[in-house]
N, C-alpha and C positions, 0 to 999 in steps of 0.2 A: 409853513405857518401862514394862515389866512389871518389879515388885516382886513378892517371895514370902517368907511368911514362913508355919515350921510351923505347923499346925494345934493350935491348942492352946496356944501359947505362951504363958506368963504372966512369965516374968522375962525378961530383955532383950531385948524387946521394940525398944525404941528404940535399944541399940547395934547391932540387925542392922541395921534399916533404915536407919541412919546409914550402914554399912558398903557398903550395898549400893547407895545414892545415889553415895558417895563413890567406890567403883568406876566406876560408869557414867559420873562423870565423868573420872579420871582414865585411862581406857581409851578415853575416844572416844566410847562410846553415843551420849552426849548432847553435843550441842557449845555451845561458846560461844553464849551470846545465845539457848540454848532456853529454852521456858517448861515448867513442872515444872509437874503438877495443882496447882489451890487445896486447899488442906489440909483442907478439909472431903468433897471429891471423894474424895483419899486413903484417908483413915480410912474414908471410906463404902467403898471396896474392898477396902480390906485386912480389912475387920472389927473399927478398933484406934480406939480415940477421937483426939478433932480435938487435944488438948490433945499428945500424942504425935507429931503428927505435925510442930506448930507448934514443940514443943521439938526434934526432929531438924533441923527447918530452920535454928531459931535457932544452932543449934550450927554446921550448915553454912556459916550467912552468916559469922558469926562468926572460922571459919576458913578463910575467903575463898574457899572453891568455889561460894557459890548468892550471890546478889546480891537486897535486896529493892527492888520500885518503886515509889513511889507510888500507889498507886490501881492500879497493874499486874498487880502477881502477885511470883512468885518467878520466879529466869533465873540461867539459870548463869552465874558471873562472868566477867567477860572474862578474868582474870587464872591461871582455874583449868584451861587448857586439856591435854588426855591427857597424861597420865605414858608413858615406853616402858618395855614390861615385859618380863622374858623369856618368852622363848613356852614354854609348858607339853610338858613330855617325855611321850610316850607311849611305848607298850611294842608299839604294833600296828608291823610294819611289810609292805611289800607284797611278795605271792607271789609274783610276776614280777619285779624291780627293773627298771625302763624308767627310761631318761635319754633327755631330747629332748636332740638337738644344737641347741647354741647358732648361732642362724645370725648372718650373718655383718652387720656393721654396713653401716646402708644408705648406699646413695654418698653423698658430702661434696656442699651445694650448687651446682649449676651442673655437675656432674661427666657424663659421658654412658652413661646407664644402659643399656649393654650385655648384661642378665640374660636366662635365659631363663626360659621359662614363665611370661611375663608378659603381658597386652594392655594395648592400649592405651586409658586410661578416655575417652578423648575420645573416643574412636568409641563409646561403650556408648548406644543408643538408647535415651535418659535420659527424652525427652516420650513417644515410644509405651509404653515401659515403664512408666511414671506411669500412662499413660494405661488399660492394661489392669488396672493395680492399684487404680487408682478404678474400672473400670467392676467387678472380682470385689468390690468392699466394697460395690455396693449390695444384695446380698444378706447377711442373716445369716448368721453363720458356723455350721456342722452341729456335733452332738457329733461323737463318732467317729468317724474316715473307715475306709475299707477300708486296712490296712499296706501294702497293694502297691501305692496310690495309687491318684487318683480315677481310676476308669474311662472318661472323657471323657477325661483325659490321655492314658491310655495309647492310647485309640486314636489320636490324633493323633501320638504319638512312634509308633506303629508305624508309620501311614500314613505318616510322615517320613520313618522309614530305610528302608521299601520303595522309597518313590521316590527319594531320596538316593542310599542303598547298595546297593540291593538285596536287604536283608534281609528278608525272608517270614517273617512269624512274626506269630502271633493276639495282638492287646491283651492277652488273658488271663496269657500268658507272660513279660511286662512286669512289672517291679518299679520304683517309683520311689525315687531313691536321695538320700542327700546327697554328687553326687558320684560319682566311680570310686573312691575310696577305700574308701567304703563297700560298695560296690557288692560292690568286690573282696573285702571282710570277711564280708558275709554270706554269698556262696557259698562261699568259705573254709571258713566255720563246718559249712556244708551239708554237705561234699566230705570234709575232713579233721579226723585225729584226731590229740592228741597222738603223736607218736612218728612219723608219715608223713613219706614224701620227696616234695618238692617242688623245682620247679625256675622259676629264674629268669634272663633276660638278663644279660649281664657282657660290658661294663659294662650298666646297666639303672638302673629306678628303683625308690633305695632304700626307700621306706616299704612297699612291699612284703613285700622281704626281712626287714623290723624287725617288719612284722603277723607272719610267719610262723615267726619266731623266738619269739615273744613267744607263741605259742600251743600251743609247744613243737613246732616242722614242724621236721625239717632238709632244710634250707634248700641245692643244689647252684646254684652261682651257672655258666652253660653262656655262652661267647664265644658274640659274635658276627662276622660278619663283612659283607663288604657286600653279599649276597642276608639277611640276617638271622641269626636265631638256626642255630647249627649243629645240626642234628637228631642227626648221628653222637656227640654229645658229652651228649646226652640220657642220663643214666640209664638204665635199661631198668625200673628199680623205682619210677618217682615215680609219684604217684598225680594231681599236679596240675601243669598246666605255665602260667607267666604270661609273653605275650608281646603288644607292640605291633607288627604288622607294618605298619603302612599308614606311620609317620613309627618308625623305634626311635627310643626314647630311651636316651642322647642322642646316638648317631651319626649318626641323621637317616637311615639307610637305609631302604628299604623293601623288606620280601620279596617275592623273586621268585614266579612263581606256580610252578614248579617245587621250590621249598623250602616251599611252601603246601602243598601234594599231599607232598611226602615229608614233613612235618610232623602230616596227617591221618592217614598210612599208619601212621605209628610210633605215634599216637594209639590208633588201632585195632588193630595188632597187639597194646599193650602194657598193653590197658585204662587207656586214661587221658583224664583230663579237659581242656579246653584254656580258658585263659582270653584270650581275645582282645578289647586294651585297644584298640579304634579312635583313638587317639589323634592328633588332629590331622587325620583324613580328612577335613576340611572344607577348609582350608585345604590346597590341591594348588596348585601354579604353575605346574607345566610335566608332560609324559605325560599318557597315559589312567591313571587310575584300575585297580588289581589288584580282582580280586575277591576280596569280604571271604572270610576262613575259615571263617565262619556260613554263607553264601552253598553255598560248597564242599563245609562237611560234608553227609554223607549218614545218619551214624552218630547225631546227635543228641550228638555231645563238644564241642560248641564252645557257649560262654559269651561271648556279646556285651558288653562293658559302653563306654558310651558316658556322653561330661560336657559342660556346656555351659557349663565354665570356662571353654575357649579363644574358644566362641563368644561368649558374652556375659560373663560374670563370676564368679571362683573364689568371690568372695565373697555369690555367690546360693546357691550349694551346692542346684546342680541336676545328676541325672544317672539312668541307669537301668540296667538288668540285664537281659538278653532270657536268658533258661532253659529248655531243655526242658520238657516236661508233667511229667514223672517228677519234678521239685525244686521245681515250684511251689509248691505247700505247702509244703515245709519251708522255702525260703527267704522267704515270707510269713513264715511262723510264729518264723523269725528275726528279721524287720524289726519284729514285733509287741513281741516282746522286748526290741527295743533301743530303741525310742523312740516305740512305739503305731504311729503314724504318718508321712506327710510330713506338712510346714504346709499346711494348707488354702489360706489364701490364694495362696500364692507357686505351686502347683499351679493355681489358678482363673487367675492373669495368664497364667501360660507356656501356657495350652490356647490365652486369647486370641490369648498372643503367635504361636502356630504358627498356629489355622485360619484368621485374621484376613491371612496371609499375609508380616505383618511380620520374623519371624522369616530367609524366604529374601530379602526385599530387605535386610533388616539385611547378609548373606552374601554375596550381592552388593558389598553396599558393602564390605564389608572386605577382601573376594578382591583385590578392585582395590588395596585402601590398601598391604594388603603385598603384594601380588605385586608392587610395583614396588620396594617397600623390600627384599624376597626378591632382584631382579637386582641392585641396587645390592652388596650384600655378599657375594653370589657371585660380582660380580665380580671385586670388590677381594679377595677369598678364594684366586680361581684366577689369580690375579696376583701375590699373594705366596708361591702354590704353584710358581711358575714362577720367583719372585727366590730360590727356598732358603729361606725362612723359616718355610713350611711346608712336609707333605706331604699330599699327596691322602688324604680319607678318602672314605666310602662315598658316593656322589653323593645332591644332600641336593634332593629332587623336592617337599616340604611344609613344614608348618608355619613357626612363627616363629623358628626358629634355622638358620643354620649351621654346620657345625663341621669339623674338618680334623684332621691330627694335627700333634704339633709335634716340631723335627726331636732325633736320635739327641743326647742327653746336655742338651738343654732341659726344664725341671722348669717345673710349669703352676704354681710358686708363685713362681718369677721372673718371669714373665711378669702375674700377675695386680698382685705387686707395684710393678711398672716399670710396668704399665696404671694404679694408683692414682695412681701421679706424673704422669703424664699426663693422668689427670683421666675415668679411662675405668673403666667398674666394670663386671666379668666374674663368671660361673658357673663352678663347678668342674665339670671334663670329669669327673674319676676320683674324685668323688665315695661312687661306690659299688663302686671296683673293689679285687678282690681274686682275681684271677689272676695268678700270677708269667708277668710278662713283655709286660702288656696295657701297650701302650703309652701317652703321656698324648698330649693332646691339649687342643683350642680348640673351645669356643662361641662365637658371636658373635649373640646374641640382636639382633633388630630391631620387637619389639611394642612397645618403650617410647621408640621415637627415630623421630620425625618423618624422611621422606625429604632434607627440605631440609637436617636436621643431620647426617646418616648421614656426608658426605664428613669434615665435621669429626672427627665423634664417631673413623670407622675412621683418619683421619689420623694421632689421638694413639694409637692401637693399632698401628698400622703402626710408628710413632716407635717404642714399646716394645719390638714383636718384633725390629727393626733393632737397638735396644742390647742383647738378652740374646741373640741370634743370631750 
């Protein structure tokens, strides 16, 4: 507990520091049952004699904040525990106003968590992962690391998505990120200025559209449809365009390689940048795989950014940035800015985790967990597409969700709410939409529900759409 008291002081001396004990307890500082310096310790740091400090205390026991012990010391009294105060007004307030949205309460016990954008922690390779984060702590940890991330990573994430995706591109080019979110922030920062047009999927995902508001971009939100984003409905003046082709979110379509090529063309024609979120291209269940838009470009406009939330866990906040030679620096000189660095450590496990090979059997394993849990509610999807209760939306070839639309004059807040009675807890389809006329629709997440309970889990969903249908 730090006490202060002016330099110089010669008369009340003992009311401040009375004042100032008595604060720390009444606020919390100090809690019940701590021990306060020996009053000879005090006075020796404040610079005030012991006599002064043994009368603040006596005053304090006295009015039942400090307690003394026998042979102990002094301890704050059980009885003296923080006062609530009002929180002190300032006058700063912030340049931007940002509100996070309140998200939405998590299912009620035993209920079947239907959400997307979620894995599942039982599959997370908990002993290999241990295992590479003991073997990176037998070394000491570095000062400094390079902002773009260790150089042994990056080459292993390159060598990764070479053989993965097919994306060709030097280590050097490699940014390590916390995440796609970040990922997508920093070349953001690189690319655009207050007052630029940007463009994004609609429906799509919104933290995007909120970065780029918030950085004062406007912001054209462009449909999609089921080959993907519409290119005809692109702006001609944006300067950045942010698109998932390989899974959208959250339609779940993927673009055609024909809307890939007229996507690069209008890139090129119109001087513009592409950000291409590989979202979910790990988890594929059925076709061959499109080739990436990185892969395609020839121009040098395409922005990879890749996460290994779906793979392994959002909560490692791991992910990267592949950039042409021309932004490398400045998006280093970005990431340096915002946080020096990645963690050392959590770079040293994941190099493990990729060259040690664990990472592609981890992939393996999970391909299999959901792709069977991926049929299971495709099934039961295109089977209530077929009873009327829903309608077909874009055919959904990846990731952990599927989705559908739901029929003419059905609202996704009767349906979510008839799902709670049932015991079934959903993601909002139109979360981020704002196009007159984009219809609503259904998710039906499957990373947080075991195969065995999927028939249950869709049973009581099925129940739902049957009563608001």
């Amino acid at each position: 507990m730090d006490l202060y008291l002016e330099p110089g002081t010669r008369r009340g001396v003992a009311n401040a520091l009375f004042d100032q004990i008595r604060a720390a307890v009444t606020t919390g500082r100090v809690a019940v049952g701590d021990r306060l310096p020996p009053s000879r310790e005090l006075a020796a740091q404040l610079g005030i004699s012991r006599q002064t400090v043994t009368t603040v205390y006596g005053r304090l026991v006295a009015e039942g904040y400090l307690e003394g012990r026998a042979g102990g010391g002094t301890f704050v009294a059980a009885t003296a525990g923080p006062t609530p105060t009002m929180p002190v007004a300032s006058v700063l307030r912030p340049a931007v106003p940002l509100h996070r949205e309140t998200p939405p309460p998590p299912p009620a016990a035993g209920a079947f968590d239907l959400r997307i954008g979620r894995t599942d922690p039982s599959l997370f390779p908990l002993v290999e992962w241990r295992q590479c984060v003991v073997a990176a702590l037998q070394q000491v940890p570095e000062s400094y690391g390079d902002p773009a991330g260790l150089l042994a990573l990056r080459r292993a994430l390159a060598h990764w998505i070479g053989r993965s995706r097919g994306v060709e591109a030097p280590p050097e080019h490699l940014v390590v990120t916390a995440g796609a979110q970040q990922a997508v922030d920093l070349v953001s920062r690189v690319l655009l200025r207050p007052g630029d047009h940007a463009a994004v999927e609609e429906p799509g995902y919104p933290p995007i559209r909120n970065l780029w508001a918030a950085m004062g971009v406007r912001v054209t939100p462009v449909p999609v449809d089921h080959e993907g984003i519409v290119v005809d409905r692109i702006p001609p003046d944006v300067r950045l365009i942010y698109t998932t082709p390989s899974h959208q979110s959250p339609t779940g379509a993927t673009m055609s390689l024909a809307r890939r090529r007229a996507l690069l063309t209008f890139a090129e024609e119109h001087d513009v940048a592409v950000i291409e979120d590989d979202y979910d291209s790990e988890h594929r269940h059925s076709d061959r795989p499109l080739e990436p838009l990185f892969r395609l470009d020839r121009a040098g406009r395409v922005l990879y950014v890749c996460t290994f939330a779906k793979n392994l866990a959002a909560s490692l906040r791991l992910g990267f940035v592949v950039v042409p030679g021309s932004l490398v620096e400045a998006t280093t000189a970005w990431r340096e800015l915002a946080d020096v660095q990645p963690p050392g450590l959590t770079q040293q496990a994941l190099h493990r985790f990729i060259t040690e090979g664990r990472l592609e059997r981890h992939l393996r394993r999970t391909r299999r967990v959901y792709r069977e849990r991926h049929e299971i509610v495709r099934t039961a999807v295109d089977q209530w597409c077929t009873e009327g209760l829903l309608r077909p939306g874009p055919r959904n070839h990846a990731g952990l969700h599927v989705s559908a639309l739901l029929p003419e004059g059905v609202t996704e807040t009767s349906v979510q709410a008839r799902a709670r009675r049932q015991g079934v807890a959903l993601s909002r389809y139109g979360e981020s939409i704002a196009l007159s006329g984009t219809p609503a629709g259904l998710l039906v997440g499957f990373g947080l529900t075991p195969a065995d309970q999927l028939p249950d889990a869709l049973g009581g969903l099925h129940e739902a759409l049957a009563a608001v249908a």
